[in-house]
LOVEX-55287 format. One line per field, with one value per atom (N, C-alpha, C): residue in one letter; atom name; x, y, z. Coordinates in steps of 0.2 Angstrom, whole numbers, always signed. Example, Ala and Ser with C-alpha at 12.3 -4.5 7.8 and 13.67 -1.06 7.14 Angstrom:
% LOVEX-55287
aa = A;A;A;S;S;S
at = N;CA;C;N;CA;C
u = +66;+62;+66;+64;+68;+64
v = -28;-22;-16;-11;-5;+0
w = +39;+39;+39;+35;+36;+39
//
This chain:
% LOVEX-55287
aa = X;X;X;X;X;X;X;X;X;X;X;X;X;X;X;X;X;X;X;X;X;X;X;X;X;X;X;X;X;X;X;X;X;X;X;X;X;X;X;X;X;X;X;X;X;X;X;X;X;X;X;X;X;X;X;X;X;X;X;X;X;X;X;X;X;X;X;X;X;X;X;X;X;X;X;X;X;X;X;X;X;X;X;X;X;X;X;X;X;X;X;X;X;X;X;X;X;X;X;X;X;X;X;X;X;X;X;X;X;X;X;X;X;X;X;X;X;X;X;X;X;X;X;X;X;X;X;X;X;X;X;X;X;X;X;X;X;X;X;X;X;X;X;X;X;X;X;X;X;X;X;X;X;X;X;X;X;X;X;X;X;X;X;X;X;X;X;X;X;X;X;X;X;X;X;X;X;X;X;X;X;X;X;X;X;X;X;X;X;X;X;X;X;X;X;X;X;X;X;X;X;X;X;X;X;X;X;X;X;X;X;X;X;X;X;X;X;X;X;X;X;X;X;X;X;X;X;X;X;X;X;X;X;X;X;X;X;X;X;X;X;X;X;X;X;X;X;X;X;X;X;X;X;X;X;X;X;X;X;X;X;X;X;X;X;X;X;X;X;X;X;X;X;X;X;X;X;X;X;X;X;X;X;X;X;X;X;X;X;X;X;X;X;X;X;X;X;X;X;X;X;X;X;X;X;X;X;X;X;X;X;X;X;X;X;X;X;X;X;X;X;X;X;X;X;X;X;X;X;X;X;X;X;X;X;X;X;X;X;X;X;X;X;X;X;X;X;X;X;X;X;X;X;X;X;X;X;X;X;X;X;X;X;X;X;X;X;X;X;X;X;X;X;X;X;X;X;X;X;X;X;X;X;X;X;X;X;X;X;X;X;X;X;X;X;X;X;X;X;X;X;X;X;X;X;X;X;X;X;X;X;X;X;X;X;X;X;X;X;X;X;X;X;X;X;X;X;X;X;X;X;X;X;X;X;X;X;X;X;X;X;X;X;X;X;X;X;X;X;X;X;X;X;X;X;X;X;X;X;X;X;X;X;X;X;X;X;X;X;X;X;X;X;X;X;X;X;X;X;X;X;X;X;X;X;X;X;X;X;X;X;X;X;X;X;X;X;X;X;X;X;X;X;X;X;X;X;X;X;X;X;X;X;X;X;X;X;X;X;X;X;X;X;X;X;X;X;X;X;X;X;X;X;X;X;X;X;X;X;X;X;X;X;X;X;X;X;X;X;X;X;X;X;X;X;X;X;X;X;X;X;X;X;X;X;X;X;X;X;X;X;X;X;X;X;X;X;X;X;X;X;X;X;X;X;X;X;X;X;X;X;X;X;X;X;X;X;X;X;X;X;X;X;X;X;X;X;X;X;X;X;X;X;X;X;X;X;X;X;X;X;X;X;X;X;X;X;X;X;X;X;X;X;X;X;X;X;X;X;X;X;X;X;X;X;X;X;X;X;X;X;X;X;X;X;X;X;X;X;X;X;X;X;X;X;X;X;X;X;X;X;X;X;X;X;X;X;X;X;X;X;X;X;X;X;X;X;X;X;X;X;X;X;X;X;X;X;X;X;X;X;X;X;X;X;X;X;X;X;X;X;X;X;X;X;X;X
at = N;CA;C;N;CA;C;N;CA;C;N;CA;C;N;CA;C;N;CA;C;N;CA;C;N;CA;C;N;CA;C;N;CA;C;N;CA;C;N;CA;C;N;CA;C;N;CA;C;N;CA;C;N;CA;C;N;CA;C;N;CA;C;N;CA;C;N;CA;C;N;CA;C;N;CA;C;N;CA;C;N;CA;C;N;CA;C;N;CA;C;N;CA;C;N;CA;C;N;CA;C;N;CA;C;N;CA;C;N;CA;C;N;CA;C;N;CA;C;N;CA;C;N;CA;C;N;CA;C;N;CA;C;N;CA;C;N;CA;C;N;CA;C;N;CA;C;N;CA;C;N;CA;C;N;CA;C;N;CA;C;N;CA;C;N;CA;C;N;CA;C;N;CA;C;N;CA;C;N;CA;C;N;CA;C;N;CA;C;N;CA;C;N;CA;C;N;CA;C;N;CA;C;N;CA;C;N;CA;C;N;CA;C;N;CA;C;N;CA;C;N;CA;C;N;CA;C;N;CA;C;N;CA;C;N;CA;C;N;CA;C;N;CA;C;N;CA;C;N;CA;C;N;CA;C;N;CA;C;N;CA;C;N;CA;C;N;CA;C;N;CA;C;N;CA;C;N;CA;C;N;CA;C;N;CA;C;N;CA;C;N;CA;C;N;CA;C;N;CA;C;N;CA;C;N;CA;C;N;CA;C;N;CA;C;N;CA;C;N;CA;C;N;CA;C;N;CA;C;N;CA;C;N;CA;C;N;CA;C;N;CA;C;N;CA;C;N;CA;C;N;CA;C;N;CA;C;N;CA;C;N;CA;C;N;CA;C;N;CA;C;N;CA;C;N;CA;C;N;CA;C;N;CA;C;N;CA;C;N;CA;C;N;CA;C;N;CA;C;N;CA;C;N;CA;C;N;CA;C;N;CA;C;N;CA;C;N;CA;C;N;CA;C;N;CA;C;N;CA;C;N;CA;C;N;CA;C;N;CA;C;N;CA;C;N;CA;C;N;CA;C;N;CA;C;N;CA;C;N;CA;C;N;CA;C;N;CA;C;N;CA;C;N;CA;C;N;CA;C;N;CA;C;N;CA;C;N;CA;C;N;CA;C;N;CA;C;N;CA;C;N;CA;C;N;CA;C;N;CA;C;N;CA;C;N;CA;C;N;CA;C;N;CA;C;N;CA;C;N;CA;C;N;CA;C;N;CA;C;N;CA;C;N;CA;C;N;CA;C;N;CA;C;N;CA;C;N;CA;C;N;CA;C;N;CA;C;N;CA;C;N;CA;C;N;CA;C;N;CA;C;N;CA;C;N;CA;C;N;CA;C;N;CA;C;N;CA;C;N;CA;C;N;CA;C;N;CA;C;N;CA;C;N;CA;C;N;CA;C;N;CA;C;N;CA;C;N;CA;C;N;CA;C;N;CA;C;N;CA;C;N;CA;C;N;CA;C;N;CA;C;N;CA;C;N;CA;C;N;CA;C;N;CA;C;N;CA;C;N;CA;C;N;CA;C;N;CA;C;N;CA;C;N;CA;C;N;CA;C;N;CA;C;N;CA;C;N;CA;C;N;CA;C;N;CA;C;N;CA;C;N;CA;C;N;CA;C;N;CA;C;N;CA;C;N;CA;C;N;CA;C;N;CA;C;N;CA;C;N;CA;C;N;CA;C;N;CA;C;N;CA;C;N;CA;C;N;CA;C;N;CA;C;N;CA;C;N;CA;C;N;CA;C;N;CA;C;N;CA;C;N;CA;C;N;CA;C;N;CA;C;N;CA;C;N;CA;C;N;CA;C;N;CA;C;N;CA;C;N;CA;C;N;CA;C;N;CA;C;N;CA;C;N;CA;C;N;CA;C;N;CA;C;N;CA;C
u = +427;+421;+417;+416;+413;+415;+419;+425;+427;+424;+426;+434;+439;+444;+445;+443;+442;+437;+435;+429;+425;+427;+424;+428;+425;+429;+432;+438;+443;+439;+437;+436;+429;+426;+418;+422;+418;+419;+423;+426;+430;+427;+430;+426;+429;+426;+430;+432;+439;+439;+433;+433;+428;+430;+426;+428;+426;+431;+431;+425;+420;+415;+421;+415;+419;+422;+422;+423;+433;+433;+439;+444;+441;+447;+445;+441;+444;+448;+451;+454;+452;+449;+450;+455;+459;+462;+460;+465;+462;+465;+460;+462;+471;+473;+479;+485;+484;+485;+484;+479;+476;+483;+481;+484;+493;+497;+500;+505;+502;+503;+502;+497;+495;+500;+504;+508;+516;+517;+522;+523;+516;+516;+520;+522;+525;+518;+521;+514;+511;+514;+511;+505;+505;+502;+497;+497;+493;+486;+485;+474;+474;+479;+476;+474;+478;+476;+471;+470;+466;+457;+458;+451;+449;+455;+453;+450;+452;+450;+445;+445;+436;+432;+433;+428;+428;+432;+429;+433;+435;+436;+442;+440;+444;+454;+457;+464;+463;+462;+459;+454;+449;+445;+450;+451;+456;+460;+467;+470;+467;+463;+459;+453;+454;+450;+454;+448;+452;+450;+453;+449;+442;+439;+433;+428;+428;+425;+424;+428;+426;+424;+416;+413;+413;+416;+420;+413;+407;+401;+396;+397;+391;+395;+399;+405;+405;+407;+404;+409;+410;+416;+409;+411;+409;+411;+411;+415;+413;+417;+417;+421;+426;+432;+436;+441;+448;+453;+457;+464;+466;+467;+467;+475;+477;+485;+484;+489;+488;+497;+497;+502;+508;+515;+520;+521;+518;+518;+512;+509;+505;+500;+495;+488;+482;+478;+471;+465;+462;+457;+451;+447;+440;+433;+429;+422;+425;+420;+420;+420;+423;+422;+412;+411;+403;+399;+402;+398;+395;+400;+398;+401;+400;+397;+393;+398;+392;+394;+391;+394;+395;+401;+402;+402;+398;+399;+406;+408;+417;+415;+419;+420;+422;+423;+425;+435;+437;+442;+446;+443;+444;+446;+442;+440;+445;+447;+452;+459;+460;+464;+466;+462;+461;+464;+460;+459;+467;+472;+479;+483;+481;+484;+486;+479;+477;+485;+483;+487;+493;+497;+504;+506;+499;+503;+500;+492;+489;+486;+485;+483;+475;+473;+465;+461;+461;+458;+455;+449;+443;+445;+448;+451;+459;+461;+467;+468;+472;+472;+475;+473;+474;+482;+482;+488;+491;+497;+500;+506;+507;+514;+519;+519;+524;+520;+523;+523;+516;+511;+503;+499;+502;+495;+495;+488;+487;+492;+492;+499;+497;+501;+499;+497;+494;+492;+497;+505;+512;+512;+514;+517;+514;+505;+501;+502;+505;+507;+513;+518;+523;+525;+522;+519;+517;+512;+509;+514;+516;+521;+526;+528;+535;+531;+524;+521;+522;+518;+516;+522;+530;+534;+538;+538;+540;+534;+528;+526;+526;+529;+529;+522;+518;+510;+511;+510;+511;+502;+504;+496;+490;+492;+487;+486;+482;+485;+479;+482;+476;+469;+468;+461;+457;+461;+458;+456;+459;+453;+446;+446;+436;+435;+435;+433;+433;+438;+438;+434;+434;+427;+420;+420;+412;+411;+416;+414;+414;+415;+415;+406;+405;+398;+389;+394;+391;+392;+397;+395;+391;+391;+387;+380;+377;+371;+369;+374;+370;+368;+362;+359;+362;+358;+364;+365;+358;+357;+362;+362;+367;+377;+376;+384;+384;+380;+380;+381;+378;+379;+385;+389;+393;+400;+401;+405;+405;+399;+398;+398;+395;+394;+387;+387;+385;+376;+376;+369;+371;+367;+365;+369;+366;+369;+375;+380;+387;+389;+386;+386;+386;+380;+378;+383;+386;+390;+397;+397;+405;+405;+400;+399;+393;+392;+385;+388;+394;+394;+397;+396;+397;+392;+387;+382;+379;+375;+372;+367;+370;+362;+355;+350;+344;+346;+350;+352;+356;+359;+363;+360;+355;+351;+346;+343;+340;+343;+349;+354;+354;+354;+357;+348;+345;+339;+337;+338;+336;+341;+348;+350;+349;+347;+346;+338;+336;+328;+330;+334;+337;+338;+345;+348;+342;+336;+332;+327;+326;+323;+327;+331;+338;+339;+338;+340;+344;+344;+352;+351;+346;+344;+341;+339;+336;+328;+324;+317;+315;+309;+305;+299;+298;+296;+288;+286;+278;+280;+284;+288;+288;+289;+292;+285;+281;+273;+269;+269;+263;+265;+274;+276;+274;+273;+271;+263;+258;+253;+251;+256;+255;+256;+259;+264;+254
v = -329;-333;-335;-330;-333;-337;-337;-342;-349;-349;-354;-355;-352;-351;-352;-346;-347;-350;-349;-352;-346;-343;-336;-330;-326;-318;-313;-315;-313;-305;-302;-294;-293;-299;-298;-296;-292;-290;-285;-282;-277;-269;-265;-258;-253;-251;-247;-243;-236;-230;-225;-221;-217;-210;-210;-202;-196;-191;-186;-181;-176;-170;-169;-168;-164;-158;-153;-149;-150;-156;-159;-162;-162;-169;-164;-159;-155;-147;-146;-140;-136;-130;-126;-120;-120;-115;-108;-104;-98;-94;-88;-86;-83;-79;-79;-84;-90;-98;-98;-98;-100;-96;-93;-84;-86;-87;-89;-94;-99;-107;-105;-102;-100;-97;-91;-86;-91;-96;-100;-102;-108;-112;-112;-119;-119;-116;-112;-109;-114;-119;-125;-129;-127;-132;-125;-120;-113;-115;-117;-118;-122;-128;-135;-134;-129;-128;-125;-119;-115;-118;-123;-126;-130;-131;-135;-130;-123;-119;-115;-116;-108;-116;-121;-125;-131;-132;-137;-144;-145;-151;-155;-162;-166;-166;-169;-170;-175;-177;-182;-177;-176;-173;-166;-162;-157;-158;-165;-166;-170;-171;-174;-170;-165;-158;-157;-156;-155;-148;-146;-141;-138;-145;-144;-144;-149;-147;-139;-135;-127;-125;-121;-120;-110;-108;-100;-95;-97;-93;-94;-101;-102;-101;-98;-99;-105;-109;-117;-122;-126;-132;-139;-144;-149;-153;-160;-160;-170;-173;-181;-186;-184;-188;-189;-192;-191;-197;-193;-198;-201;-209;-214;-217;-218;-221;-230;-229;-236;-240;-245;-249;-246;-247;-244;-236;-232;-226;-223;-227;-223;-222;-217;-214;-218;-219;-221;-217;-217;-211;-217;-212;-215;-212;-213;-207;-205;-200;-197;-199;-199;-202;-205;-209;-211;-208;-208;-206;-198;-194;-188;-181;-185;-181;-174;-169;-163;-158;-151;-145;-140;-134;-131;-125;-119;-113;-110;-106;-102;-94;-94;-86;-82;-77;-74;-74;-72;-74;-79;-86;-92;-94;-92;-92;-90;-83;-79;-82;-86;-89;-95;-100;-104;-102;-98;-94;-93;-91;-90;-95;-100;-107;-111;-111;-113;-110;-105;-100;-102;-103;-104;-111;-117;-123;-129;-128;-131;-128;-133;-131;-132;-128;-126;-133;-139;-144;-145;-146;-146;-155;-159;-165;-165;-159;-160;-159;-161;-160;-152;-153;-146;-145;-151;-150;-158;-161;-165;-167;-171;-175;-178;-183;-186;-189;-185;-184;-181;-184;-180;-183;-188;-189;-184;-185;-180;-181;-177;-176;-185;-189;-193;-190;-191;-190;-187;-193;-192;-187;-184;-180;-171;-171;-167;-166;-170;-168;-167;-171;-168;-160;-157;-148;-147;-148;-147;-146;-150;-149;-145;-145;-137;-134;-131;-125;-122;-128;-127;-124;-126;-127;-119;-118;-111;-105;-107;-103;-102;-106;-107;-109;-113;-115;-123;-125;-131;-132;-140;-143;-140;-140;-140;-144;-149;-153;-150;-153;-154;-153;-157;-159;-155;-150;-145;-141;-140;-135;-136;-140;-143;-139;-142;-138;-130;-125;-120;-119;-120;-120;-121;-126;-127;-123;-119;-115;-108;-106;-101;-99;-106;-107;-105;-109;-110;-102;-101;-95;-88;-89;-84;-87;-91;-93;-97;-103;-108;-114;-115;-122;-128;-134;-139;-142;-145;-145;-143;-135;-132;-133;-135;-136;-143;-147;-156;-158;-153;-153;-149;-145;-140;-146;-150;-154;-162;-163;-169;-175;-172;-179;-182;-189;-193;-190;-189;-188;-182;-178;-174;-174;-180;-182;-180;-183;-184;-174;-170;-163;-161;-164;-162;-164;-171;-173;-170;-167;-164;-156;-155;-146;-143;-147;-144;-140;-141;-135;-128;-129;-122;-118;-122;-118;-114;-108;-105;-107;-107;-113;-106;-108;-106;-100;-100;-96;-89;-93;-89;-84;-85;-85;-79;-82;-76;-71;-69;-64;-60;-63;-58;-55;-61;-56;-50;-53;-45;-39;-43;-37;-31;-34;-33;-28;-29;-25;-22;-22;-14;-9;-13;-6;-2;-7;-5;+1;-1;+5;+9;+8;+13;+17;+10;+9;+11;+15;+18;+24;+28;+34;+32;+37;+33;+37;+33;+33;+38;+41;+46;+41;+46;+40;+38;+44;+45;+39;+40;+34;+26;+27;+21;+18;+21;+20;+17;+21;+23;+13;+12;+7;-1;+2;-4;-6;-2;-1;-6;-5;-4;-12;-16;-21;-25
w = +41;+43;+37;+33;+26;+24;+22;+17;+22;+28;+33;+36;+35;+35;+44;+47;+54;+57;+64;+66;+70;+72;+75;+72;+74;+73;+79;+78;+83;+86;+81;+83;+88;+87;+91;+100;+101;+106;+111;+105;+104;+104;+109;+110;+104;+101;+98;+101;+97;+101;+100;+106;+105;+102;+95;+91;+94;+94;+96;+92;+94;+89;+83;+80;+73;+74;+76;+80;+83;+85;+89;+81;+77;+73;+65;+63;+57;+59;+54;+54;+48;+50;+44;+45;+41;+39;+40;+40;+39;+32;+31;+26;+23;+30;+29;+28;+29;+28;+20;+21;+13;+7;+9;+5;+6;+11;+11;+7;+8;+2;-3;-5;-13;-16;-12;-13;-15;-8;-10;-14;-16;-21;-26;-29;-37;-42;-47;-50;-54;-56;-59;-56;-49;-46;-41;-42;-39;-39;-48;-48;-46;-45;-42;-35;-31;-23;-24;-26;-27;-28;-33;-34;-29;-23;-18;-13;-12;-6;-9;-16;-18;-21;-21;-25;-22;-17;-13;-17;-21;-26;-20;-20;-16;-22;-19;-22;-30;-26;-33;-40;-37;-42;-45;-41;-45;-50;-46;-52;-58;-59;-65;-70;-66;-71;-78;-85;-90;-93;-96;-100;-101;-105;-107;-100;-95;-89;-88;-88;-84;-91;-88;-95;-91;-95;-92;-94;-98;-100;-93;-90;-86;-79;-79;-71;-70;-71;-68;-71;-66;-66;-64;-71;-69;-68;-59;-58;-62;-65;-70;-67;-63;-64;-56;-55;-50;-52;-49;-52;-44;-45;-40;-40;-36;-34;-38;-42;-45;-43;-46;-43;-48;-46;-52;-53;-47;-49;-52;-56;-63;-59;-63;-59;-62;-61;-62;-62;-68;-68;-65;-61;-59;-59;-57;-56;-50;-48;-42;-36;-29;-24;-23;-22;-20;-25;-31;-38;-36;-34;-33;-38;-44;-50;-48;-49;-48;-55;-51;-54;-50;-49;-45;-47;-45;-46;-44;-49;-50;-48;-43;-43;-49;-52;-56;-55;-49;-49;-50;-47;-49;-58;-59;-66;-71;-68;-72;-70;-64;-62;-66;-67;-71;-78;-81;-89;-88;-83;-84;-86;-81;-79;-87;-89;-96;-104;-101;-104;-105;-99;-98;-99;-97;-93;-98;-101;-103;-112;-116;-123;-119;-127;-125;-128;-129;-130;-126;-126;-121;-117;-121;-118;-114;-115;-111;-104;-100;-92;-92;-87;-83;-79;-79;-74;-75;-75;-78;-74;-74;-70;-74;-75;-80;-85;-92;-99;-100;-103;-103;-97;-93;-87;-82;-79;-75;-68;-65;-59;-53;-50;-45;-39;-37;-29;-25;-23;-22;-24;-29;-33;-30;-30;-28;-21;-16;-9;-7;-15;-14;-14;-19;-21;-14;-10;-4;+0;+3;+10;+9;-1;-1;+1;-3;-3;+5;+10;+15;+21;+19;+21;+20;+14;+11;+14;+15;+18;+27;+29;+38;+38;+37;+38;+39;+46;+49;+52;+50;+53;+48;+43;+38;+30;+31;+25;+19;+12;+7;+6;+11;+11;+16;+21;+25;+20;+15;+8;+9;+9;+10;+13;+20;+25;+27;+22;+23;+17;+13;+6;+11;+14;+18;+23;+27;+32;+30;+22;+19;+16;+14;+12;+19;+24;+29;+33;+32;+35;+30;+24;+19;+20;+26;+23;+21;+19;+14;+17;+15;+17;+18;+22;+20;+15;+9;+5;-1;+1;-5;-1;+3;+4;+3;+3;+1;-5;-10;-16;-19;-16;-17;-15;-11;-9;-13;-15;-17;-13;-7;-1;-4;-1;-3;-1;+4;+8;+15;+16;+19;+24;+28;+35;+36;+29;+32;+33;+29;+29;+36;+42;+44;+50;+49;+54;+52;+50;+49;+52;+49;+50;+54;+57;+61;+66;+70;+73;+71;+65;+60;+60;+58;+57;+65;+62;+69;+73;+78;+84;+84;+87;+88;+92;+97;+103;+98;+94;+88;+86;+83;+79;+82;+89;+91;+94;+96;+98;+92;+85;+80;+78;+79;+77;+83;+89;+92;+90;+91;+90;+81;+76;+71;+71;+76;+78;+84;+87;+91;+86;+80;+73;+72;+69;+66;+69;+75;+80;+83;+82;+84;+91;+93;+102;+104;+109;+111;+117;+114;+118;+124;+129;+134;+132;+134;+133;+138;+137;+140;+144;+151;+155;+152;+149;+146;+139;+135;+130;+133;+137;+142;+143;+146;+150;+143;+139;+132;+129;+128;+124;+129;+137;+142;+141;+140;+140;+133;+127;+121;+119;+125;+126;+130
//
């Protein structure tokens, strides 16, 4: 219609479908999944998953990690870069989805995972990739799901794709506690919200919340025994 080509816009009036809760349309993995794939994995492509299920890093942004990024003194991976599907096969380096440049805290495990990978797969140049496809570029897209669906297959792990890594990274976070702020910035979403629309039924509701705190002040008073009725009267009175 801009461009006046048409005269109206065919789609006015059109009902969208209606999306199902978040809840209904993500999958997280579970750990014996995880553990699985990983196990299966070509070891060449082992940290690539791996940075997707302990560090949240999208497909793109993993395969475009280089050396110099993981700074092994501070535990911490910065995340610069991803690698985009370009025409001919060849990959395209870009910024980060919605310019979500971050830094992501490393397990120590992770870490030492890496520190191996480096070892066997990659020179220590703070400029070289991590992980490589055809000749020195970093691996395609293709290529990184191709490694996926053997992994996935070799380990009997059906209906879980790539990208479900995130989601078991956020529900890992989310369940140790962490804020949404602190998983918004661990993900590199753009804004809050989007955290909030993805994962909010992860986190614990109110009702949640006060269950675990009574019961946490039962332990503490160490409920169990039965009360004496002079006990019983004294704490009514007391009340």
């Amino acid at each position: 219609m801009r461009d006046r080509v048409i005269a109206l816009d065919p789609s006015q009036g059109i009902a969208l479908p209606r999306v199902g809760k978040p809840e209904h349309w993500i999958t997280v993995a579970s750990p014996r999944q995880v553990r699985a794939i990983l196990d299966a994995a070509d070891t060449r492509f082992v940290a690539l998953f791996a940075l997707a299920a302990f560090a949240g890093l999208r497909l793109g942004e993993a395969a475009a990690v280089q050396v110099g990024d993981i700074d092994f003194l501070h535990c911490s991976l910065r995340v610069r870069r991803q690698v985009q599907r370009a025409g001919g096969g060849e990959v395209e380096i870009r910024p980060p989805k919605y310019r979500s440049e971050r830094v992501v805290y490393l397990p120590d495990e992770l870490l030492a995972q890496l520190a191996l990978h480096i070892q066997r797969y990659a020179c220590d140049l703070p400029e070289a990739w991590m992980f490589t496809g055809t000749g020195d570029d970093p691996p395609h897209q293709n290529t990184v799901g191709h490694q996926w669906r053997n992994a996935c297959k070799r380990a009997s792990v059906n209906g879980v794709t790539l990208h479900d890594l995130r989601h078991f990274y956020a529900s890992a976070l989310i369940a140790a506690g962490c804020d949404v702020v602190t998983v918004q910035r661990a993900l590199g979403h753009a804004r809050a919200t989007t955290t909030l629309n993805t994962y909010t039924h992860l986190w614990s509701t109110a009702e949640d919340r006060t269950r675990q705190a009574a019961a946490q002040l039962m332990t503490a008073t160490q409920v169990g025994a039965a009360p004496t009725l002079s006990g019983g009267t004294q704490a009514a009175s007391d009340l």
